[in-house]
C-alpha positions as CSV (number, residue, x, y, z in Angstrom):
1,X,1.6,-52.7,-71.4
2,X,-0.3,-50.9,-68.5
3,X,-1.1,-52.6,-65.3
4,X,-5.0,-53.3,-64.6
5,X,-4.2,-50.4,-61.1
6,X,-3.1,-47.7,-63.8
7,X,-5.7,-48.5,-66.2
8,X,-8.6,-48.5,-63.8
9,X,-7.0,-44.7,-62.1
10,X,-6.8,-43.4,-66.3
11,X,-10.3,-44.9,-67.0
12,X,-11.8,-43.9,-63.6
13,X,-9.6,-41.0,-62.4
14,X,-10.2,-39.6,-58.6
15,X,-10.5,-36.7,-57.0
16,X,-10.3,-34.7,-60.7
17,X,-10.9,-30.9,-61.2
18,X,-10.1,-27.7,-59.0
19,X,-10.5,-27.3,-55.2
20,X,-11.8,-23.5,-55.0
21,X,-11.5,-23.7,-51.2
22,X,-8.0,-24.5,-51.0
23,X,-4.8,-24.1,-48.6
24,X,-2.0,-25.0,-51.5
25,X,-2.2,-25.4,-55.1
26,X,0.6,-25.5,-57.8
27,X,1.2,-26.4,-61.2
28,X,4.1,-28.2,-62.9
29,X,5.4,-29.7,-66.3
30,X,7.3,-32.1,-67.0
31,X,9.9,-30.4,-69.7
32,X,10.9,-33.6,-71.4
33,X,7.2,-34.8,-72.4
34,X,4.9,-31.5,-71.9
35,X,2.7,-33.4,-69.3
36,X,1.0,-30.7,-66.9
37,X,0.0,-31.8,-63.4
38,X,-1.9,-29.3,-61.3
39,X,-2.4,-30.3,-57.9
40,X,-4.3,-28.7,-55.0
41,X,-4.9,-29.7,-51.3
42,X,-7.5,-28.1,-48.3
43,X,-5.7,-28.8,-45.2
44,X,-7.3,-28.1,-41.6
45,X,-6.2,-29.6,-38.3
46,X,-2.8,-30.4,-40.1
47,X,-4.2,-32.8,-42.2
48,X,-5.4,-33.3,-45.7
49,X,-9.0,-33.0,-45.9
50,X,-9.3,-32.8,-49.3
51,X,-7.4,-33.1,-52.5
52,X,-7.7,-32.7,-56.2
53,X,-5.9,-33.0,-59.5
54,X,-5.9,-31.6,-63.0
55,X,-3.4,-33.3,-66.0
56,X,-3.0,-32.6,-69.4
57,X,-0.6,-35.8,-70.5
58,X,0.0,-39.5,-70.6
59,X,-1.8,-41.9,-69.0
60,X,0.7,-42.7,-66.4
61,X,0.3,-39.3,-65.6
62,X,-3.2,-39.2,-65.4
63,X,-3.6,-42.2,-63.2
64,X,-0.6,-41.5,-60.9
65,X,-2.3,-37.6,-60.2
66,X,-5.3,-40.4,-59.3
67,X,-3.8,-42.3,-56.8
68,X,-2.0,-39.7,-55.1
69,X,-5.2,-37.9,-54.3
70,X,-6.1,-41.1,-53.1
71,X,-3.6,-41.2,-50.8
72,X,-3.6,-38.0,-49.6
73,X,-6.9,-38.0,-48.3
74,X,-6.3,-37.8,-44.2
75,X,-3.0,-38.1,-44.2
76,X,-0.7,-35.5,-42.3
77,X,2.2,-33.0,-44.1
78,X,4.6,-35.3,-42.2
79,X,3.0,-38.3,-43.4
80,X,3.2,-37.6,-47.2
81,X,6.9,-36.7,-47.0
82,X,7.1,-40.0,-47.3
83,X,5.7,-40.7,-50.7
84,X,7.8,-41.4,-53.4
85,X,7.9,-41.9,-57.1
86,X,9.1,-45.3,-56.6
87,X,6.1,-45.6,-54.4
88,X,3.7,-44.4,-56.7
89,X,4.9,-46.6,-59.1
90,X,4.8,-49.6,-57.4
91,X,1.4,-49.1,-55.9
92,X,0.5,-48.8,-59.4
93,X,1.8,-52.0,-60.5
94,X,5.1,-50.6,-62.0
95,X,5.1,-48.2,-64.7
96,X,6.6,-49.3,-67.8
97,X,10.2,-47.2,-68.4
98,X,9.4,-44.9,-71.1
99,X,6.2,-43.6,-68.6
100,X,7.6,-43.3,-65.2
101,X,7.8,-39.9,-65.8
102,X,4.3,-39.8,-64.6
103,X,4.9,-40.8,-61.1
104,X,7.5,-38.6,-61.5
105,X,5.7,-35.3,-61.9
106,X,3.2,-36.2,-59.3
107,X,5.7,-37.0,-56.4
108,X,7.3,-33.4,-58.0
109,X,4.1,-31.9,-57.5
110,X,3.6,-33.1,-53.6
111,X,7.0,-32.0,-53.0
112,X,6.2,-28.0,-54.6
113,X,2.3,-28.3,-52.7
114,X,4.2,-29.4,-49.4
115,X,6.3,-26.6,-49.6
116,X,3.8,-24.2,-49.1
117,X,2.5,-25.4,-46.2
């Protein structure tokens, strides 16, 4: 059902827990499915030094908090306009339908944490 990328970011998640030291943090949930995605970023020099995630859901939701810390790491405000659920997904293998919702709260969750910067 799960692709070996999304299974290998739920089994060995990245960049997981809280960021004391940083410039944005927020926290959303999905209302459909009750996932929670908290995501925090340090940002110095206009770019992402350093990112973290905390989620309480699915395992698409889990490993797509994973990868998008992933991908954060160094990359400019400008630059992660740019990602998208769809992105997420795909990177990931493609989500089945009934859990794209998980790419879904974290490309929400960029777009709230890029707000505040």
């Amino acid at each position: 059902m799960y692709s070996p990328q999304v299974l290998d970011h739920f089994e060995h998640p990245r960049n997981v827990g809280e960021l004391p030291e940083a410039t944005a943090t927020v926290e959303l949930e999905n209302p459909v499915c009750g996932d929670v995605m908290k995501l925090a970023a340090r940002v110095e020099d206009g770019r992402v030094v350093a990112a973290r995630f905390l989620t309480r859901g699915c395992t698409s939701a889990i490993a797509c908090g994973s990868l998008l810390t992933v991908w954060m790491q160094g990359k400019t405000v400008e630059e992660l306009k740019a990602i998208t659920a769809q992105i997420i997904s795909d990177e990931l293998g493609g989500l089945p339908p009934a859990t794209r919702h998980g790419a879904q709260l974290a490309a929400d969750a960029l777009r709230a944490l890029l707000q505040q910067f």
